[in-house]
N, C-alpha and C positions, 0 to 999 in steps of 0.2 A: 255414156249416152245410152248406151241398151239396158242399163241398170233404171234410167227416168222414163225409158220409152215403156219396159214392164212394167213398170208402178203405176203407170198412168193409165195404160192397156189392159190389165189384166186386173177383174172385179175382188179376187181373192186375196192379192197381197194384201198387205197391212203399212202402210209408210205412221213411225214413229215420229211425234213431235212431243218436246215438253209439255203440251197442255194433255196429253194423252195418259191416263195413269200408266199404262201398261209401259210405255216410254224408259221411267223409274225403274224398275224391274229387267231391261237389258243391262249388257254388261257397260254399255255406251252412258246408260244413265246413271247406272252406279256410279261409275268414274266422275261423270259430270258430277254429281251431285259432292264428291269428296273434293272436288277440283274449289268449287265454291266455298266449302267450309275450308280450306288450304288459301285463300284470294283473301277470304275475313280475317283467317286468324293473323298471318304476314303483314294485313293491308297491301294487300297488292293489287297488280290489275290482271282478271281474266283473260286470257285469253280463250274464245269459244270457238271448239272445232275448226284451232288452227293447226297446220304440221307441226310439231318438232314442241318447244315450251309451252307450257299449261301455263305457266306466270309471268308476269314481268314483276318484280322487287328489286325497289333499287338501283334500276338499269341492268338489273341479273338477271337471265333465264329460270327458269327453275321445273324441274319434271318434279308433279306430284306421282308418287308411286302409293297404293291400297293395297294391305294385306290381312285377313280373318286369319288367327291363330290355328296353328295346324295340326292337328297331332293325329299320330299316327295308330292306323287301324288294323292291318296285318303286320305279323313279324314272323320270316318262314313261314310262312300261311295258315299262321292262325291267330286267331283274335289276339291284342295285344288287353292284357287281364290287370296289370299292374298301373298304376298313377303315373302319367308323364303332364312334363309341364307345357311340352308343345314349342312350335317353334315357329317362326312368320319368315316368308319367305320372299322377297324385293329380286326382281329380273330387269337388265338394265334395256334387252329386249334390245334395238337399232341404237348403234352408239352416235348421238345426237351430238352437236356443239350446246352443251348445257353448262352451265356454270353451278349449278346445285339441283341436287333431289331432294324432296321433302318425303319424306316416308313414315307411314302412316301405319302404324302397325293396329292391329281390331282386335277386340274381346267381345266378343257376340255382338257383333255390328255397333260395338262405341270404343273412340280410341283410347288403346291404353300406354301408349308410347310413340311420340312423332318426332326425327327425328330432322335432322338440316344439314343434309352431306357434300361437302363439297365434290365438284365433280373429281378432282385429281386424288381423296381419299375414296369413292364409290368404285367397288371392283368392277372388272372390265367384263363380267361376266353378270355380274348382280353379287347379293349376299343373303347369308341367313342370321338371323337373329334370335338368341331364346332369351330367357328370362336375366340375365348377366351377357354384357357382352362388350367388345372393345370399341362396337361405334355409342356408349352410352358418353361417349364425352359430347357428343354431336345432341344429344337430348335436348328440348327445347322444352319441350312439356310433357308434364304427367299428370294424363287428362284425369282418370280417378285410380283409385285404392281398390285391387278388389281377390278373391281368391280365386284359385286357378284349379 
């Protein structure tokens, strides 16, 4: 209530809707925006700015999870100087009643690997992923080819 009472009251905020470019550009519409390409590819149904599943598939739950490849920049505090391949990181964040994660691993903002985790194999913590790894049986697509 005090969060609509200032939006409303105060000339300076900013209230974000999708017709808003800037909208795209929070972390809210990132998600959105990955939440939708995750609805197409499954054919599922959206759910918009509900608690808890992004999807319904199936009569399954399903949490989309987004991650940009990560690598790292210090090592003991200094520049890291050598070639690493980087590593994506999925947080399971509020342990939800979800039936699967769909995770979404990124290569400068296009997917290079999505995967389809059931909930009982998604660690209770999250996981990490690099380029080889033991949730690739869970692989669903590999969006393109490309070098790292």
């Amino acid at each position: 209530m005090k969060r609509g009472w200032y939006l409303k009251n105060n000339p300076k905020a900013k209230m974000y809707f999708a017709k808003n470019p800037e909208f795209w550009k929070t972390e809210t519409g990132v998600g959105l925006k990955w939440e939708k390409y995750a609805a197409k590819l499954l054919k599922a149904k959206h759910l918009i700015f509900k608690r808890g599943a992004d999807l319904i598939w199936k009569e399954k739950m399903v949490d989309v999870k987004v991650c940009n490849l990560y690598r790292r920049k210090l090592k003991r505090g200094k520049p890291v100087k050598s070639t690493q391949t980087g590593v994506w990181v999925f947080n399971r964040n509020k342990v939800k009643p979800m039936d699967f994660f769909l995770c979404i691993a990124l290569f400068k903002n296009k997917p290079e690997k999505i995967f389809l985790i059931p909930n009982s194999e998604f660690p209770q913590k999250g996981m990490v992923v690099g380029k080889k790894s033991k949730y690739d049986k869970y692989l669903i697509q590999i969006a393109r080819k490309s070098k790292r």
